[in-house]
C-alpha positions as CSV (number, residue, x, y, z in Angstrom):
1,X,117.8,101.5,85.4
2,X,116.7,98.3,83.9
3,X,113.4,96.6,84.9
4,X,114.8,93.8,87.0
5,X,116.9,96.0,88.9
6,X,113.9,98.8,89.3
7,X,111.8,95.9,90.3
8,X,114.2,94.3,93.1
9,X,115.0,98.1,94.0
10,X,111.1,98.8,94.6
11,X,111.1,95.5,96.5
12,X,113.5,96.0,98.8
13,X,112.6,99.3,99.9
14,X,108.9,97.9,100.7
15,X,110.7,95.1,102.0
16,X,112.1,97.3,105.0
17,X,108.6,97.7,106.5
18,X,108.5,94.0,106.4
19,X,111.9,93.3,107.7
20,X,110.9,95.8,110.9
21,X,108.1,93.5,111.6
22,X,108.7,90.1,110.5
23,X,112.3,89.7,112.2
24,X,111.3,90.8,115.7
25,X,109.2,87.8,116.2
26,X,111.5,85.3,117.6
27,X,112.8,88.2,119.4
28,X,109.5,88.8,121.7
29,X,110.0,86.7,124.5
30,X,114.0,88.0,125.3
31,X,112.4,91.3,124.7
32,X,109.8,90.8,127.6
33,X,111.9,89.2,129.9
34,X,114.6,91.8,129.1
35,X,112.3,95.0,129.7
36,X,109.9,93.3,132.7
37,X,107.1,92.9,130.2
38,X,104.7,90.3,132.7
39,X,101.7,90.0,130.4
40,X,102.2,87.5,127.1
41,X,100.0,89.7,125.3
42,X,101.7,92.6,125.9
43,X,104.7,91.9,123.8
44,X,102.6,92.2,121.0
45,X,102.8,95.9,120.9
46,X,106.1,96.4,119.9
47,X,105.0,95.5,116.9
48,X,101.4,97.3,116.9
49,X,103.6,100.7,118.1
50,X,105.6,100.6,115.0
51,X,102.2,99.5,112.6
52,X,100.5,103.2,114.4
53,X,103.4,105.6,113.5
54,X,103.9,103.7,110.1
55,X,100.1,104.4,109.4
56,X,99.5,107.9,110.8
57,X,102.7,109.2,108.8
58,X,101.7,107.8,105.3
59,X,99.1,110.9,105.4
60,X,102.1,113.4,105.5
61,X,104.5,111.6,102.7
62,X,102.1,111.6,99.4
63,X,101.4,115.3,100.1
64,X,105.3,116.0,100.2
65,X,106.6,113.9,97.9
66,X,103.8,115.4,95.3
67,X,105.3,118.2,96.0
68,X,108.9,118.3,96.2
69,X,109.5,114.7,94.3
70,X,110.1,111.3,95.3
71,X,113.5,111.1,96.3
72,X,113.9,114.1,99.3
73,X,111.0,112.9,101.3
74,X,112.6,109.1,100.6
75,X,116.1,109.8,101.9
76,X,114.1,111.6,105.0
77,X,112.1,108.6,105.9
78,X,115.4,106.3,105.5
79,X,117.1,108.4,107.9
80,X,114.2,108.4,110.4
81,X,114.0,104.9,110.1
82,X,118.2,104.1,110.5
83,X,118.3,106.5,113.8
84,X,115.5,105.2,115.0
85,X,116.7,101.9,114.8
86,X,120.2,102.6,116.5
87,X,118.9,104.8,119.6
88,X,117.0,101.1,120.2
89,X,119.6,99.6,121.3
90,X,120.3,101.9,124.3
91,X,116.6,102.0,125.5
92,X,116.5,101.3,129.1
93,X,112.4,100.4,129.0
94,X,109.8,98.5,127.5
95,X,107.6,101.9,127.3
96,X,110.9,103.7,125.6
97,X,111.3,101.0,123.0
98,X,107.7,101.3,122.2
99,X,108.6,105.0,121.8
100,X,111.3,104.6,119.2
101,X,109.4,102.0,116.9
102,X,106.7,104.2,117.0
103,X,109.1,106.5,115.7
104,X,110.5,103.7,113.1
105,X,107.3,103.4,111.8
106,X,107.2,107.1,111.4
107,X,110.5,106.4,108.9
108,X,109.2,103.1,107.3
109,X,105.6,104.9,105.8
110,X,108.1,106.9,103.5
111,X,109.3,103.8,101.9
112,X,105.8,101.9,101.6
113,X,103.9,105.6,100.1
114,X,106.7,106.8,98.2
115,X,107.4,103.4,96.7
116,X,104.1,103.0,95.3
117,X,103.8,106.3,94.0
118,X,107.0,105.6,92.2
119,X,105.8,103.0,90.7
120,X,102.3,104.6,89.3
121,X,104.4,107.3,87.8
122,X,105.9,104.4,85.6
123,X,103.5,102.3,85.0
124,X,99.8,101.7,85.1
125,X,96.9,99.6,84.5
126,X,97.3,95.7,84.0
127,X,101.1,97.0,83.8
128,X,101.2,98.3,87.0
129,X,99.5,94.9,88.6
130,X,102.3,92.9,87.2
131,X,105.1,95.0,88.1
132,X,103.4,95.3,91.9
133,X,102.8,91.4,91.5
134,X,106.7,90.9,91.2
135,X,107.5,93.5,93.2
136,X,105.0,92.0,95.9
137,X,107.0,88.4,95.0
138,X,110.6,89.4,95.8
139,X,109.0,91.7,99.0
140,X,107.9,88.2,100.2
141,X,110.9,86.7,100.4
142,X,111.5,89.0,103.7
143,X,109.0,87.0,105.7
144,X,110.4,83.7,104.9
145,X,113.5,84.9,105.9
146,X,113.6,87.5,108.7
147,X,112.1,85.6,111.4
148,X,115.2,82.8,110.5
149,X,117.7,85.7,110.5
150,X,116.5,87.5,113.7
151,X,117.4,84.0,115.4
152,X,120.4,83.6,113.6
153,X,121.6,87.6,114.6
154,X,120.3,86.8,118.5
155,X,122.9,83.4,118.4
156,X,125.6,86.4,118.3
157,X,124.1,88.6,121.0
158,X,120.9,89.6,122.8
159,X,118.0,91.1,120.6
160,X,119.5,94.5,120.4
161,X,121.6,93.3,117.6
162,X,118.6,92.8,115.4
163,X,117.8,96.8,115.4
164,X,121.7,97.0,114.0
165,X,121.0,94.8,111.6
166,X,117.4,96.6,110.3
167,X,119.9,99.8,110.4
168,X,122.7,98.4,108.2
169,X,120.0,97.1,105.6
170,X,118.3,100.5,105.3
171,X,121.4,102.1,104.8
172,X,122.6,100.1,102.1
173,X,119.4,99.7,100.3
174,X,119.3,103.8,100.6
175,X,122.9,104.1,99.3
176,X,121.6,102.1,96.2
177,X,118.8,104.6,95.6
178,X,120.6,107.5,95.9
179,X,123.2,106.0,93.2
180,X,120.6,104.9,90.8
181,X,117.3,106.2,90.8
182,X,116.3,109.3,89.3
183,X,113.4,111.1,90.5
184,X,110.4,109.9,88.6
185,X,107.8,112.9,89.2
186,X,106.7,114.1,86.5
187,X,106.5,117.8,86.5
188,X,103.2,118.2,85.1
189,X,102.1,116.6,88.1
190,X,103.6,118.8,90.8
191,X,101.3,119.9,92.6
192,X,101.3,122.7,95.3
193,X,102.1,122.1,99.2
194,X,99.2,123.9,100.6
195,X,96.5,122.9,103.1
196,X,93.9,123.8,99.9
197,X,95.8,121.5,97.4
198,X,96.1,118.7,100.4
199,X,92.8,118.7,101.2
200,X,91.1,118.5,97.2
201,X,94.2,115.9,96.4
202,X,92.2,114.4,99.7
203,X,88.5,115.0,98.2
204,X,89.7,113.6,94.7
205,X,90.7,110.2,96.6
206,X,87.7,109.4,98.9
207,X,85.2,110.2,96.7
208,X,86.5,107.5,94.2
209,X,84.0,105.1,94.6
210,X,86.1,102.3,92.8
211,X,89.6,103.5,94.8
212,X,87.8,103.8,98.2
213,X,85.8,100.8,98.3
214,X,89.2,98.5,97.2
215,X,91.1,99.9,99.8
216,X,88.5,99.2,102.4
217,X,88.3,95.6,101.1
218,X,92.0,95.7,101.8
219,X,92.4,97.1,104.8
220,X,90.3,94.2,106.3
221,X,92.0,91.3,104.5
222,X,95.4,92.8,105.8
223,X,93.5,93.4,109.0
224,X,93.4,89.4,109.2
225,X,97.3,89.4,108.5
226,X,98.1,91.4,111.1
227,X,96.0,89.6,113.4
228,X,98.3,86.5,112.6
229,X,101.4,88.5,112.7
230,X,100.5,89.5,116.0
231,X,99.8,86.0,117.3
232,X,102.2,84.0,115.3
233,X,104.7,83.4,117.9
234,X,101.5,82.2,120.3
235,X,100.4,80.1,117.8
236,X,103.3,78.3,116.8
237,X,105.4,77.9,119.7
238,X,102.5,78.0,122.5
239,X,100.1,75.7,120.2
240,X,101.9,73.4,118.4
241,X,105.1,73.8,120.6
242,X,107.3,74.4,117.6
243,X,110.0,75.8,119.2
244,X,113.4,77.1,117.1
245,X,111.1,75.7,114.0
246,X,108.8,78.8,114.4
247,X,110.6,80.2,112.1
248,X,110.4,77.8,109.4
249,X,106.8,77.4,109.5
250,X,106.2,80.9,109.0
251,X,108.7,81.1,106.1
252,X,106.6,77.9,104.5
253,X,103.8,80.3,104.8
254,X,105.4,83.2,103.5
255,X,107.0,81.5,100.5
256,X,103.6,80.3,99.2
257,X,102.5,84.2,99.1
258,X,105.8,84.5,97.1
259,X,104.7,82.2,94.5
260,X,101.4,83.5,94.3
261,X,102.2,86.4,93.8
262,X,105.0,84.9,90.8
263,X,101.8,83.3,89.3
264,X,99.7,86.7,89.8
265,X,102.5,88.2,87.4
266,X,102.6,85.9,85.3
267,X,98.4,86.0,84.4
268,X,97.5,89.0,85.4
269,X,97.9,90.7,81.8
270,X,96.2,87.5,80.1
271,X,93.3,87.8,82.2
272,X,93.2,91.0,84.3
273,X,93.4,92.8,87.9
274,X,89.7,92.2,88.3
275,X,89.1,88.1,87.0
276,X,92.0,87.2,89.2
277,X,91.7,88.8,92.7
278,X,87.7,88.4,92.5
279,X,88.1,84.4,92.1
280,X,91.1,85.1,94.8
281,X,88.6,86.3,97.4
282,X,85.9,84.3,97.1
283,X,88.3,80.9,97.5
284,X,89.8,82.9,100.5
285,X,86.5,83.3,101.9
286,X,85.7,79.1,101.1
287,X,88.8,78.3,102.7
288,X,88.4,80.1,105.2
289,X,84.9,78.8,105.8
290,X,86.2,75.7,106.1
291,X,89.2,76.3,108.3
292,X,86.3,78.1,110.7
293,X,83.6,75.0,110.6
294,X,87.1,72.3,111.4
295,X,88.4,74.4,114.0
296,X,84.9,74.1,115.8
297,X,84.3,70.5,115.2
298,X,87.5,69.1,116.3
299,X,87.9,68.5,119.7
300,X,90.9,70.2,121.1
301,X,93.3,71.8,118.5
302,X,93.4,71.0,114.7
303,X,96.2,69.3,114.4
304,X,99.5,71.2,112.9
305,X,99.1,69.9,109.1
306,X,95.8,70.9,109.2
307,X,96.0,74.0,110.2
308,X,99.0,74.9,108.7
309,X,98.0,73.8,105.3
310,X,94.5,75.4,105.5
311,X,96.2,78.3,106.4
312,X,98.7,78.1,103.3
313,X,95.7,78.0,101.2
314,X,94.1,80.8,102.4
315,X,97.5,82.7,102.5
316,X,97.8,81.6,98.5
317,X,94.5,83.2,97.9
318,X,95.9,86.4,99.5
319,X,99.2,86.8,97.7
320,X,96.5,86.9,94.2
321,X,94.6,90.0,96.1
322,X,96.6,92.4,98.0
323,X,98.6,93.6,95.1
324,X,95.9,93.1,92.2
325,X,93.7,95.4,95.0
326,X,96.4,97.8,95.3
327,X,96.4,98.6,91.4
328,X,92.8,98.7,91.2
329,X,92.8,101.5,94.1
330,X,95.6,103.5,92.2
331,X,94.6,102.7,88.5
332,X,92.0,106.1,88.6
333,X,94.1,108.5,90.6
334,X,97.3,108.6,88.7
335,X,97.3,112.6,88.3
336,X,97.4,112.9,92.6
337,X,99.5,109.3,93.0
338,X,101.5,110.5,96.0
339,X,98.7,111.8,97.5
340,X,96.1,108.9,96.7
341,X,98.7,106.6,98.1
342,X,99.4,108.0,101.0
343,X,95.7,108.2,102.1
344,X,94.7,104.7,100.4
345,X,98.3,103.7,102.4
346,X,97.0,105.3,105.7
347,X,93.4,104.0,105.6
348,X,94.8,100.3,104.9
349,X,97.3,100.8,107.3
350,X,95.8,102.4,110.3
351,X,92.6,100.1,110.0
352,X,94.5,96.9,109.3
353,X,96.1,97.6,112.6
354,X,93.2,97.9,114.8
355,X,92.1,95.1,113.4
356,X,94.9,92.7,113.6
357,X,95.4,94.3,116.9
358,X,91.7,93.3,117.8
359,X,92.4,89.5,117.1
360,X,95.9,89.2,118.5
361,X,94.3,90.8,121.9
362,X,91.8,87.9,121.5
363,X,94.2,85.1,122.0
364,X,93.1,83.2,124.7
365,X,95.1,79.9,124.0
366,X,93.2,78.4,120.9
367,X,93.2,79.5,117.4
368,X,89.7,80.1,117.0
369,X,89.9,83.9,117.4
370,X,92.4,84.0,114.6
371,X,90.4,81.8,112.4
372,X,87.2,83.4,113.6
373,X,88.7,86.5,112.4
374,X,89.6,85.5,108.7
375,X,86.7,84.1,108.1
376,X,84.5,87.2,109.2
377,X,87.2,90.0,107.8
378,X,86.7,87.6,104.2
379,X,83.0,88.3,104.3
380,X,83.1,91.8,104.5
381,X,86.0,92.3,102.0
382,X,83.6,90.4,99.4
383,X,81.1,93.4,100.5
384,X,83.2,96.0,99.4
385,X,84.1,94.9,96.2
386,X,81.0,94.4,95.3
387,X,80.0,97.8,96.2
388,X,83.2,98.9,94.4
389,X,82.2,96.9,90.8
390,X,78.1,97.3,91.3
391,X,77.7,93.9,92.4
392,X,78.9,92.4,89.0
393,X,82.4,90.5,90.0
394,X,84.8,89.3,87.7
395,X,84.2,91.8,85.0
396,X,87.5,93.0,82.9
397,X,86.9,96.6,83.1
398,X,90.9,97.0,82.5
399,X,92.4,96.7,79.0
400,X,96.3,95.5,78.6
401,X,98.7,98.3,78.7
């Protein structure tokens, strides 16, 4: 398998975690009315059930798939994650829906742990940051389009159809796998499934100053993106009254994190993991400073090109740190990959979701809990990595490779 393919490969199967997320948006509202869901807020957790089983299971995949190689525990998660998907469209509840994306989730952490270990078995250092940078690029694409395609599938049916569609996708991009990709463990690095291995492959992770501390900054600058994910739909059609153009607006959004993370893989080896998400996070955290002081001056809401183009900034900022962060968690634990990213994985995961969970619950009508949240999360991601790097930023630790 040539790079390009390997890359859009790697992509796409991250991609499915997206896709499960990003394309039920415009679907929340039918959902609600469909399944007697009275409280706004409420819809948000179909989308905070499948984040929990997607977190919690990311602990069980690195331990497997260090031990009996990438591709079982893959196919397992794909299958998980295609049933899962199909039994949806039968549900006769709200509370049984939750139940099966739960479940979904419980299929997708295969693809987001396995996918990153595959990749550190490949490649690593500055290597590693550029392949995740462009693997992070074409993964992007899925949020510019899957809110657009969920309306597009719904003008053909009701919002069951979009849990055919997630089924169809995973099957195919599964099918492609199988086909092409061999497994990539390395058998030196096999290591034994037993509750002693699991829990020193555990101890050799969290004790990594530089790998814990990253993945804690992460896990709170995600947090903030799931704290929009969960109120985008509030935001831009209860705000600004956007309407069918929902979608476009968040795919604006999304495409900017698709060229920032293009221009991440384009400088990353000139200038390193470290130069470029360090300056990445402390413009996030001025933008967002800003985007906090407007949104408490103006009277009323900031108006839509504001906001939406403060929040493109900060968005750009982000697209130079999550995957840059990512390598730098995964750069020192290459002998226990599988197992480092499923913990690192979980960690992010799990806390990300509390936290964007946190802010979406806070919507009360005005974006200043979202923005409120950005700006604070910002601030104490700048903490860790400064904990992580002894309080010395932009330091190029990280030769090429």
């Amino acid at each position: 398998m040539g790079k390009i393919e390997f890359i859009a490969l790697m992509a796409l199967l991250m991609a499915l975690n997206a896709l499960a997320i990003d394309i039920m948006l415009p679907g929340l509202q039918e959902i609600g009315a469909s399944l007697g869901v009275e409280n706004e807020n409420h819809r948000q957790y179909v989308i905070s059930a499948y984040l929990i089983g997607f977190a919690i299971a990311q602990l069980a995949y690195g331990p497997v798939s260090d031990r009996f190689g990438r591709r079982v525990p893959m196919f397992f998660g794909l299958a998980v994650y295609i049933v899962s998907s199909l039994c949806a469209i039968l549900v006769p509840s709200f509370a049984a829906l939750l139940t099966l994306r739960f479940i979904q989730g419980i299929g997708s952490a295969a693809m987001r742990v396995i996918t990153v270990s595959i990749v550190r078995d490949i490649f690593g250092g500055r290597a590693m940051a550029e392949v995740m940078s462009l693997i992070m690029m074409v993964f992007m694409v899925v949020p510019v389009l899957a809110p657009g395609t969920g309306q597009v599938v719904m003008l053909f049916g009701e919002w069951h159809l979009i849990f055919v569609f997630m089924a169809v996708m995973a099957a195919v991009i599964g099918a492609w796998m199988y086909v092409r990709l061999p497994e990539t463990l390395h058998p030196e690095d096999v290591r034994p499934f037993t509750a002693r291995s699991i829990l020193q492959g555990f101890r050799i992770v969290l004790t990594d100053r530089v790998a814990l501390c990253y993945t804690l900054a992460s896990t709170f600058i995600f947090g903030a993106l799931f704290g929009f994910i969960n109120s985008a739909q509030q935001i831009y059609v209860g705000i600004y009254g956007l309407g069918v153009w929902f979608p476009v607006a968040f795919a604006g959004v999304a495409a900017f994190m698709a060229l920032s993370s293009f221009v991440n893989a384009r400088l990353v080896g000139r200038f390193g993991m470290r130069r470029l998400s360090h300056g990445a996070l402390v413009g996030f955290l001025a933008v967002n400073a800003l985007w906090l002081a407007l949104t408490l001056a103006w009277p009323g809401h900031l108006p839509f090109p504001i906001f939406i183009v403060l929040f493109a900034l900060s968005m750009f900022q982000f697209g130079w740190i999550g995957s840059n962060f990512n390598s730098l968690a995964m750069e020192p634990l290459g002998h226990v990959a599988g197992t480092a990213s499923s913990v690192l994985g979980f960690m992010g995961t799990a806390g990300g979701t509390v936290i964007g969970a946190i802010i979406g619950q806070s919507f009360n009508g005005t974006a200043l809990p979202l923005v409120t949240g950005f700006f604070t999360l910002s601030i104490i991601g700048l903490v860790f990595v400064l904990i992580a790097e002894r309080g010395k930023l932009f330091q190029p630790h990280n030769k090429p490779v």
